[in-house]
C-alpha positions, 0 to 999 in steps of 0.5 A: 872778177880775177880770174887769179887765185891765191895758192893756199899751200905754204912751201914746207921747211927744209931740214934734216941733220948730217946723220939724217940720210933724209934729204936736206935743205941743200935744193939743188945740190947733185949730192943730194938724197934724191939725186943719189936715190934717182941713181938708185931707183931698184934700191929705193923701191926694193925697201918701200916694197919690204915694208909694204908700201909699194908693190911693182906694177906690171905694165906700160904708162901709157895704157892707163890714159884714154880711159874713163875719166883719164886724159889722153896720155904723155906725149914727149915734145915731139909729140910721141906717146911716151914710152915707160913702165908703170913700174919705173913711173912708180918708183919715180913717184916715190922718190917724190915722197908719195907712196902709191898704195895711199894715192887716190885714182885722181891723184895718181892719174896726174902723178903718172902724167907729171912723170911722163911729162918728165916734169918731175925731174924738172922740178926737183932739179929747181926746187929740191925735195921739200919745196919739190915735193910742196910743188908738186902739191899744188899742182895736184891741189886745184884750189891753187892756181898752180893746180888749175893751171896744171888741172887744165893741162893735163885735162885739155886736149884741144881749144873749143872750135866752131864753125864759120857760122854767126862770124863777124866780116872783119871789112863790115866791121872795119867800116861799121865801127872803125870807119875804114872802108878797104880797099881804097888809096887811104886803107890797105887790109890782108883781107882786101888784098886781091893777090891773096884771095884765098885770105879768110878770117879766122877768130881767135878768142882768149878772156885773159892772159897767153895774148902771146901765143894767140899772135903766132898761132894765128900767124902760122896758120896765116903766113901759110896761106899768105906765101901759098895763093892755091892754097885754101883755108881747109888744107891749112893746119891750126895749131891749138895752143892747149894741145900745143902746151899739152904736147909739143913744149918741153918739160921746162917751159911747161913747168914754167908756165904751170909753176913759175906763170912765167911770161914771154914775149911773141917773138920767142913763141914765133921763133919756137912755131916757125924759125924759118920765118923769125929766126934770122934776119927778122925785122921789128919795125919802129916808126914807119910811113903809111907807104912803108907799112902797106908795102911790109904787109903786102910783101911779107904778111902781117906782122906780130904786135908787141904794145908793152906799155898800156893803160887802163884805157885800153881795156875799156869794153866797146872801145876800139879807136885809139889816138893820142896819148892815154888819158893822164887818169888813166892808170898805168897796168902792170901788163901789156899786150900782143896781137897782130898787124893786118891793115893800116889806114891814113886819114887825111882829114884829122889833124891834131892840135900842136899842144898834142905831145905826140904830135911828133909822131905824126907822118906828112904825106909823100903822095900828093896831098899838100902839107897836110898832115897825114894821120897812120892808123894801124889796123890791129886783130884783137882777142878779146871778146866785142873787140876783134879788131882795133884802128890804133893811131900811130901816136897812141901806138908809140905811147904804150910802147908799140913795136911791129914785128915782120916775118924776114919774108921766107915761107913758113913751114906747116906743122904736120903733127896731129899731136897739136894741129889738124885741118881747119876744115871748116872751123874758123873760130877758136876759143881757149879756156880761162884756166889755159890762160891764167899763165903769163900773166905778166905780159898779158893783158888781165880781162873781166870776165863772166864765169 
């Protein structure tokens, strides 16, 4: 089923004459009536409170969160509870065209978030009063998407955990259902590395959407094993990417995840978690040898996934072996992929008929073995559930537009803030909620899951 539902609210017409001091159609004019309201706000509230439609609350933002039936509340994107009074948040609502006296509890619980959030002056700044204040309807409506995206970010304060317990051994898996045993001359994994025995596998899981964000969460939590040998898996920070979006991300990337379900790319979100790492000098591998790809993984760790073009094939449930070239009945998705890199595999014992399109892309060997043709399989960690991990072939891998994308090599700073992390203590297994993901969707995969 699609987890995507259509928003039922329409955008209300602008309008308003020269003589009208309501606001007019002109969304993102700095003269407009709320620009000059916002300038105003005493005077604003000073005529709703006259005519009885608002009374100033005494009090601080923050103290009407943590209670029953209300989340924890704001914080800025330093991860600091918001500091504001009720009253000035008030006024803020009713420059949005809501009247406090009339707001349900819910309703107004999510209207002092989105003020908090600083979300508001987001979305008047983009989208002016009227498609402003329709916005912001949606957001509080949730039968619309916008309102089950922003329903679950106000609400969540955490992925779901679990413990190691019933986890799959990725090199029993590998073995069982990819056929590569590691470590072996023709198999290289992070998880058979004997210089990093401190390496263990940490499930992350997702049923549709925000693949981009799974890669460089997990990554962080890996590359600060990777670069640190003593290091063991408890004293190691995971970030959780529903309080990451809920507490770190500034308001505009935060209004374009809930309003515009905008999409991004691993990289920007890795760049944004650990710029020490992805900032500068960051190499995106192209077409690479089995003796490159283990020396990249071996020096720098594993390396984020970008597969832009895919097919219908590829989400196929049980499959996880892929070679060649999608099936030309395979029809083209509108999405693509992210996942990471941590192993690779050559087997020597296939070698692809000359018909075969990307036979191009086929590597021949540098150590030893003759002329025959050397088959490089790239060993990917997968989110989706029954498919944690795929061996991919180097040709299928260039047909959906494949792209690896290694750390310049520098180690990774760790996240200290309990806003969005903590220890894993334990914990090996995240899942994130349907709703957390209906974002970005244009550059995440779309599953079939079960409600």
């Amino acid at each position: 089923m699609d987890l995507e539902k259509k928003d039922t609210l329409t955008t209300e017409g602008s309008g308003g004459s020269q003589d009208d001091p309501s606001p007019t159609s002109s969304d993102n004019n700095p003269d407009s009536f709320f620009a000059k309201a916002a300038e105003t706000p005493k005077k604003v509230a000073t005529v709703f409170e006259r005519i009885g439609l608002f009374t100033p609350r005494q009090g601080k933002l923050k103290d009407e969160f943590g209670i029953p039936g209300r989340p924890s509340p704001p914080k800025n994107s330093d991860g600091a509870i918001v500091e504001m009074e009720i009253a000035d948040a008030e006024i803020r609502i009713n420059n949005l065209g809501f009247f406090v006296a009339t707001l349900s509890a819910d309703w107004y619980g999510k209207l002092l978030w989105i003020i908090g959030k600083g979300l508001d002056k987001v979305i008047l700044q983009r989208k002016g009063f009227f498609s402003g204040r329709a916005t912001v309807l949606k957001m509080l409506n949730s039968s619309t998407a916008v309102g089950q995206r922003f329903n679950t970010i106000y609400k969540y304060d955490g992925d779901d955990k679990f413990e190691s317990e019933n986890l799959i051994n990725p090199l029993q898996f590998m073995k069982d259902s990819l056929g590569v045993e590691a470590p072996n001359e023709n198999a290289y994994t992070i998880y058979s590395d004997p210089d990093h025995g401190n390496m263990e596998y940490f499930c992350r899981e997702q049923t549709c959407g925000n693949c981009h964000m799974q890669g460089p969460l997990l990554l962080h939590w890996i590359l600060s094993l990777w670069h640190d040998p003593d290091k063991r898996a408890n004293d190691v920070r995971m970030i959780h990417m529903s309080k990451y979006l809920r507490n770190a991300v500034p308001n505009d990337q935060l209004y374009s995840y809930i309003v515009e379900e905008d999409g991004d790319f691993s990289l920007k979100t890795a760049v944004r978690i650990m710029p020490e790492a992805f900032g500068i000098s960051t190499n995106c591998g192209g077409v690479m040898s089995f003796d490159e790809v283990v020396e990249r993984l071996k020096t720098r760790g594993p390396a984020l996934v970008e597969m832009a073009n895919l097919s219908e094939d590829f989400q196929e449930k049980g499959t996880v072996v892929y070679a060649g070239s999608p099936p030309t009945e395979s029809k083209k998705l509108d999405s693509g992929h992210g996942m990471l890199l941590i192993g690779v595999f050559k087997d020597t014992n296939v070698h692809p008929a000359v018909s075969n399109p990307a036979a191009e892309y086929v590597f021949k060997s540098e150590d030893n073995l003759g002329t025959d043709q050397t088959q490089v399989h790239l060993l990917l960690q997968n989110w989706w559930p029954g498919k944690p991990f795929l061996k991919v072939r180097y040709d299928y891998f260039l047909h959906c537009g494949g792209t690896l994308i290694f750390s310049n090599g520098n180690k990774v700073n760790e996240v200290t803030s309990d806003s969005y992390s903590e220890k894993t203590n334990g914990v090996r297994r995240a899942v994130t909620a349907a709703a957390m993901e209906k974002g970005n969707m244009r550059r995440g995969v779309k599953l079939e899951v079960e409600e």
